[in-house]
C-alpha positions as CSV (number, residue, x, y, z in Angstrom):
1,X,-10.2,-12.5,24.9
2,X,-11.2,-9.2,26.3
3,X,-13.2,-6.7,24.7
4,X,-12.7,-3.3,24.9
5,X,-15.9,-1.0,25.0
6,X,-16.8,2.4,24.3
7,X,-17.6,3.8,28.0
8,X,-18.4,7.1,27.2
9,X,-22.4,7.5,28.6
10,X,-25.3,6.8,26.6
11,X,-25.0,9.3,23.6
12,X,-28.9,10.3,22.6
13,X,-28.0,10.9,18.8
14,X,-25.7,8.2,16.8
15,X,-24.5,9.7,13.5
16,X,-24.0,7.0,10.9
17,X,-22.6,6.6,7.7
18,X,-23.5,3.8,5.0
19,X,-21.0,2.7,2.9
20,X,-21.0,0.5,-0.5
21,X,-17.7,1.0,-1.9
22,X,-16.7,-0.8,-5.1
23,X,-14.5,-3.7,-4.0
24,X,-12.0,-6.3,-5.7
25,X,-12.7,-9.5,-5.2
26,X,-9.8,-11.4,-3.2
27,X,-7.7,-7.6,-2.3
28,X,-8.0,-7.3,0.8
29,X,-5.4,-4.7,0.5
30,X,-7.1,-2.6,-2.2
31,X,-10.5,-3.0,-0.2
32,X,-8.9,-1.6,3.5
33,X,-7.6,1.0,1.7
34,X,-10.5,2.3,0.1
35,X,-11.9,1.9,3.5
36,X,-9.7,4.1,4.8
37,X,-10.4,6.7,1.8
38,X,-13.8,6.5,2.2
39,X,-13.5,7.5,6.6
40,X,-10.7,10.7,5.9
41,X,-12.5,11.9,2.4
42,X,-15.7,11.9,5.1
43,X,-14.3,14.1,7.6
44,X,-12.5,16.2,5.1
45,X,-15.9,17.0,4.0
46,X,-17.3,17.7,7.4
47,X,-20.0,15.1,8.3
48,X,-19.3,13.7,11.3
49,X,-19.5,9.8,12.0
50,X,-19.9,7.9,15.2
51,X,-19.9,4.9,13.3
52,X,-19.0,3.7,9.5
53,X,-20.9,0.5,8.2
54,X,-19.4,-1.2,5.4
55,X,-21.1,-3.9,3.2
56,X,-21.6,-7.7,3.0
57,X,-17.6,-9.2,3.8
58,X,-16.1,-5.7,2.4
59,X,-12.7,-6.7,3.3
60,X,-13.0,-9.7,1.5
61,X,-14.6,-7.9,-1.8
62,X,-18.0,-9.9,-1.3
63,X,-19.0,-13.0,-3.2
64,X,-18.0,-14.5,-6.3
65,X,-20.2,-15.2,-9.0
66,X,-21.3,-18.9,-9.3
67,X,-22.1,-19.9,-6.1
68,X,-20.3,-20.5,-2.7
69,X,-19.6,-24.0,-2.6
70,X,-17.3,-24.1,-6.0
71,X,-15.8,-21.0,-5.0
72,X,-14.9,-22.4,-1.6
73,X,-11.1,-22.3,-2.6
74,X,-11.2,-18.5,-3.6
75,X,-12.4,-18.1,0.2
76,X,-10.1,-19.9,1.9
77,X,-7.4,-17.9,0.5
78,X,-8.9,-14.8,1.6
79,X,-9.7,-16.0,4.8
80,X,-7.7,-14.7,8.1
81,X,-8.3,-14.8,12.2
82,X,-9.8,-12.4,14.1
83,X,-9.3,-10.3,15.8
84,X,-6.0,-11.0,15.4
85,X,-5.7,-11.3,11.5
86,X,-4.1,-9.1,9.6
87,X,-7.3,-7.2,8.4
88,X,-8.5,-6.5,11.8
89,X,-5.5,-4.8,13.0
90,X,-6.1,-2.3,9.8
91,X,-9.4,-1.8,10.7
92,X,-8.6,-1.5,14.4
93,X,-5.5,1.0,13.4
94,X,-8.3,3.1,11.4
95,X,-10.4,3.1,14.2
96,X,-8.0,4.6,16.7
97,X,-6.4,7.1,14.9
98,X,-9.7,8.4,13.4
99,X,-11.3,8.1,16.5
100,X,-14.4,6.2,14.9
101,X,-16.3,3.2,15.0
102,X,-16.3,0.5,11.9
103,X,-18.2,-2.0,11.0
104,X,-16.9,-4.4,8.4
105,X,-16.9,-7.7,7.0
106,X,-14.6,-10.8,6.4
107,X,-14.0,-14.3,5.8
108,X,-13.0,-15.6,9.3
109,X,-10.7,-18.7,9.3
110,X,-11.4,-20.7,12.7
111,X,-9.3,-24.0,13.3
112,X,-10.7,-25.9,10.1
113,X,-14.2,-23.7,10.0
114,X,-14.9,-20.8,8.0
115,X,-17.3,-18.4,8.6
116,X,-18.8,-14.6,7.4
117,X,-18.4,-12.9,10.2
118,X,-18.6,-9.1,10.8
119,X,-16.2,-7.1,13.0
120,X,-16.8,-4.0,15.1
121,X,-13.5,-2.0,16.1
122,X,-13.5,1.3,18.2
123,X,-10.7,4.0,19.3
124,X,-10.3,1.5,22.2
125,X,-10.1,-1.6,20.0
126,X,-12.0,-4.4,19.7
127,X,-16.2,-4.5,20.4
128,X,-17.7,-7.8,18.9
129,X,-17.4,-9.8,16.5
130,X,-20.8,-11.8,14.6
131,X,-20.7,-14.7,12.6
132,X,-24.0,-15.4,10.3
133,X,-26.1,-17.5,11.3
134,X,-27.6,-18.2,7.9
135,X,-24.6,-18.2,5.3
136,X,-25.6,-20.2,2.6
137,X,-28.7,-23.0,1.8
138,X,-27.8,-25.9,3.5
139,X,-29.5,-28.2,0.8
140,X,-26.8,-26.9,-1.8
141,X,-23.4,-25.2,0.4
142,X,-21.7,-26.5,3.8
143,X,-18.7,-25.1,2.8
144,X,-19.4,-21.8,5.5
145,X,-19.6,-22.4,9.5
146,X,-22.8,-20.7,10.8
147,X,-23.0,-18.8,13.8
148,X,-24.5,-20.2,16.8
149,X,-25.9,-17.2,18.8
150,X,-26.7,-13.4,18.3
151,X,-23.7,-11.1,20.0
152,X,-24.9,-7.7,21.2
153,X,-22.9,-5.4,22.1
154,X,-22.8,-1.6,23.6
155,X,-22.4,1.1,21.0
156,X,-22.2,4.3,22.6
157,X,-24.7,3.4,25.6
158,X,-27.1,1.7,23.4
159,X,-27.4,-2.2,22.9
160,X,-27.2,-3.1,19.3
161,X,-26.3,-6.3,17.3
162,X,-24.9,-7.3,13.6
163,X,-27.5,-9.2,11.7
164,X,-25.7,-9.8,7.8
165,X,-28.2,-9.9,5.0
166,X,-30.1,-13.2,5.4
167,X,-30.2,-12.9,8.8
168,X,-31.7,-9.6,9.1
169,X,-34.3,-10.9,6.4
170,X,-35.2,-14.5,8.0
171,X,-38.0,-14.3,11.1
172,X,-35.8,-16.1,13.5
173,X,-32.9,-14.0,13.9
174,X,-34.7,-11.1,14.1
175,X,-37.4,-12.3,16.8
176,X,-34.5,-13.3,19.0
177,X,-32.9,-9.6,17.9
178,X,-36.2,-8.2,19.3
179,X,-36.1,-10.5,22.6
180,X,-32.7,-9.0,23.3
181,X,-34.3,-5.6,23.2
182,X,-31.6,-4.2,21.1
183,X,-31.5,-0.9,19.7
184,X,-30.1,-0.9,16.2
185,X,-29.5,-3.6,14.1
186,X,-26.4,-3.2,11.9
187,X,-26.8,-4.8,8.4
188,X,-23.9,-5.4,6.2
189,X,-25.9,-6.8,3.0
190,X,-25.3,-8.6,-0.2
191,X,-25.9,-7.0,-3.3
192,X,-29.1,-7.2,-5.3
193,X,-30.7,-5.4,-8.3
194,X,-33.4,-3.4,-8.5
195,X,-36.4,-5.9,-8.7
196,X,-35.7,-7.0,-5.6
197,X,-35.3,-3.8,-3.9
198,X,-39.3,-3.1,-3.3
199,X,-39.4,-6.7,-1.5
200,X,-36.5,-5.6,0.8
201,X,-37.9,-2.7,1.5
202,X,-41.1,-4.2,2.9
203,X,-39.4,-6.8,4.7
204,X,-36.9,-4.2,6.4
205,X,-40.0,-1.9,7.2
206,X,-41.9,-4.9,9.4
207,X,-38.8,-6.2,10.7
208,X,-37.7,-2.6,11.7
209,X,-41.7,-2.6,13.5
210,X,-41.6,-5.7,14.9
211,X,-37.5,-5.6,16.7
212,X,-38.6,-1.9,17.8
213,X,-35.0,-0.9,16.5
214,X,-33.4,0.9,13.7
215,X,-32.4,-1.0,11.2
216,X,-29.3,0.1,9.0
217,X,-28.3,-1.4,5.9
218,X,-25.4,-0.8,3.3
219,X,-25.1,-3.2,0.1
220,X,-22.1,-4.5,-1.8
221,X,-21.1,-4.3,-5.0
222,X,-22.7,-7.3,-6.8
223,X,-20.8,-7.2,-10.3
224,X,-24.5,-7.4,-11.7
225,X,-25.1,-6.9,-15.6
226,X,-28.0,-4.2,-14.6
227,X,-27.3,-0.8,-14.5
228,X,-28.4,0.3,-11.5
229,X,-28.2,-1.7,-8.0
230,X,-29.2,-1.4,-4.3
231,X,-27.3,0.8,-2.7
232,X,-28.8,1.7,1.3
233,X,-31.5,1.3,3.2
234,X,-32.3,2.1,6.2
235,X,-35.6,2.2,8.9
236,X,-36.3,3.8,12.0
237,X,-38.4,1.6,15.4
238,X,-41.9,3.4,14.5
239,X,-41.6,2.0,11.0
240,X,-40.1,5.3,8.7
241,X,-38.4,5.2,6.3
242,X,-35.2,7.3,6.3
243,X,-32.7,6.1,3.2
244,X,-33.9,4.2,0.3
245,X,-31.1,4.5,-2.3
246,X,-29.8,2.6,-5.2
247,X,-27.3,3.8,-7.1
248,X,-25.6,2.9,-10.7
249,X,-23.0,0.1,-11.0
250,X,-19.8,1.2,-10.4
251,X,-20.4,3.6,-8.7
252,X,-19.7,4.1,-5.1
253,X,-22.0,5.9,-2.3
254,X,-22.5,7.2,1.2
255,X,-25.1,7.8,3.4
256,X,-25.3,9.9,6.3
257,X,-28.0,9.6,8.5
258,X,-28.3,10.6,12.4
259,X,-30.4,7.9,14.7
260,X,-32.1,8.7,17.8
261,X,-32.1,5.3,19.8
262,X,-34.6,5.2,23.0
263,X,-35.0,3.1,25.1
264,X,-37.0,-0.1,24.2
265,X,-41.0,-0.3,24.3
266,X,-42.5,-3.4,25.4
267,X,-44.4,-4.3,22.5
268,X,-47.8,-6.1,21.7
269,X,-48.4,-8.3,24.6
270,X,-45.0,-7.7,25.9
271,X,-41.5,-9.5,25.4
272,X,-42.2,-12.0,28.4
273,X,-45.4,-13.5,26.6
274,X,-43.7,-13.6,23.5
275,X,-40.5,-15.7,24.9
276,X,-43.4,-17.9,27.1
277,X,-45.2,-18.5,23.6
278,X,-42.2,-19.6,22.2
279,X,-40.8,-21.5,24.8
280,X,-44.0,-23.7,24.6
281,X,-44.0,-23.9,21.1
282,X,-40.6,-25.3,20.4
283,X,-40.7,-27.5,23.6
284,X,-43.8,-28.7,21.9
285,X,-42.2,-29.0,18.5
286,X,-39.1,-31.1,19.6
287,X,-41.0,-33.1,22.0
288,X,-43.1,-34.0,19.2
289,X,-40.2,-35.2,16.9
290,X,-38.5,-38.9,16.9
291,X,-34.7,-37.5,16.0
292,X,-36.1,-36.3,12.3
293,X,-37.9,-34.2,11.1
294,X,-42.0,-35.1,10.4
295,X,-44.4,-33.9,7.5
296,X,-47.2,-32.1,9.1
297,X,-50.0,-30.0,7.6
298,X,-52.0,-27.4,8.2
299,X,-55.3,-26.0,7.5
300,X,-55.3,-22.4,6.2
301,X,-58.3,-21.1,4.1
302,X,-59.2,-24.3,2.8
303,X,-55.3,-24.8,1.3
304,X,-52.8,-27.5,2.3
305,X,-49.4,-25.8,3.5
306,X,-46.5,-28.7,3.6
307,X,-44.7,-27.9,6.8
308,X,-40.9,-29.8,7.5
């Protein structure tokens, strides 16, 4: 497989738009067409686009209510190849003859696996594909094949990567996102209400701080009984803020921002000394373990912490 990149020099300003369109669950059809709205209503209005990031599996319509293993079947049937599927080839026909970049999101069907994974398409064609690495709780869902390593890719002279809800909110991917030195993280995310909106917020803000990148965030649809949802988010390296929006249900929204990506600081004590300290600490950890996993506990301000 070859991929096709955008060779066009380092462009200092990215101009992005958020999207959280209002998807049907299992249309595929429905959902690449609104897409497709959604890109030409954008430049009909003027605000230009470098690249278009879509929610959480978009294509797909996002997740069905009551949980992923018992609505395994439902995502099965939704499920096609890429980047060969017949999705992809929409999204890679938009792409070309709109001369943009997309981001969007799909059930990926691989041999026997299925996975989330995220898709980037250019005028050229094809840039990267990312498959999450934390789909689901593996004490309650195996149904979904997790991804095994972080794929950056160039966009427009700067190195960025996809990290998908969880994995833009758990410490691991994100530390390894900030040992690649990338950029900007793009974030296709779930949808959540309100309440949990603040918590995101902070998260985003350290994790923005800590992978010295942007960090860009759209949020689907989640057929919640609230009125109002999360709708974009969005922080620069140095830790600002610049979108915080939720919007009502049914309702569908964009958010155009411009990002000014630079090239990457070497931050407190420096990547090498941060890839050293982990190196020893996991060598440490899996030399320490017997094939399973121990319980081990730690002192911390006189409280017990149950660790494994």
């Amino acid at each position: 497989m070859t991929l096709s990149y955008e060779r066009q020099g380092m462009k200092k300003n990215i101009r992005v738009s958020l999207v959280s369109n209002v998807n049907l669950l299992g249309d595929p059809l429905h959902n690449l067409a609104k897409m497709e709205k959604t890109i030409i209503e954008t430049q009909i209005l003027g605000i230009p686009t470098d690249i278009f990031i879509f929610s959480e599996i978009g294509i797909s319509g996002g997740f069905y209510p009551g949980g992923l293993q018992a609505n395994s079947d439902n995502y099965k049937k939704n499920a096609e190849q890429i980047p060969d599927g017949p999705s992809c080839r929409e999204i890679a026909r938009m792409a070309k003859e709109n001369q943009t970049i997309i981001c969007a999101g799909i059930i990926e069907k691989s041999g026997s696996n299925f996975s989330i994974s995220h898709v980037v398409f250019g005028p050229n064609g094809f840039m990267q594909k990312q498959r999450k690495i934390f789909p689901q709780n593996p004490h309650k869902c195996k149904f979904f094949t997790p991804g095994k390593l972080i794929n950056t890719f160039d966009l427009l002279g700067h190195k960025c990567a996809i990290l998908a809800c969880a994995d833009w909110l758990e410490a691991e991917t994100t530390v390894i996102a900030g040992l690649e030195e990338v950029a900007i993280i793009l974030a296709p995310t779930g949808g959540f209400d309100t309440e949990m909106f603040p918590t995101l917020r902070n998260l985003m803000w350290a994790k923005a701080l800590q992978t010295n990148s942007y960090i860009l965030a759209s949020f689907t649809h989640n057929n919640s009984d609230k009125s109002e949802i999360a709708g974009a988010l969005a922080f620069a390296p140095d830790g600002k803020e610049l979108i915080y929006a939720t919007r009502l249900v049914g309702v569908e929204m964009i958010h155009s921002l411009e990002v000014y990506p630079q090239k990457p600081n070497k931050r407190w004590g420096g990547f090498e000394s941060r890839v050293d300290f982990l190196n020893n600490s996991l060598n440490s950890y899996f030399s320490r373990q017997d094939g399973t996993l121990r319980n081990e506990y730690i002192e911390q301000d006189n409280k017990q912490f149950r660790i494994g």
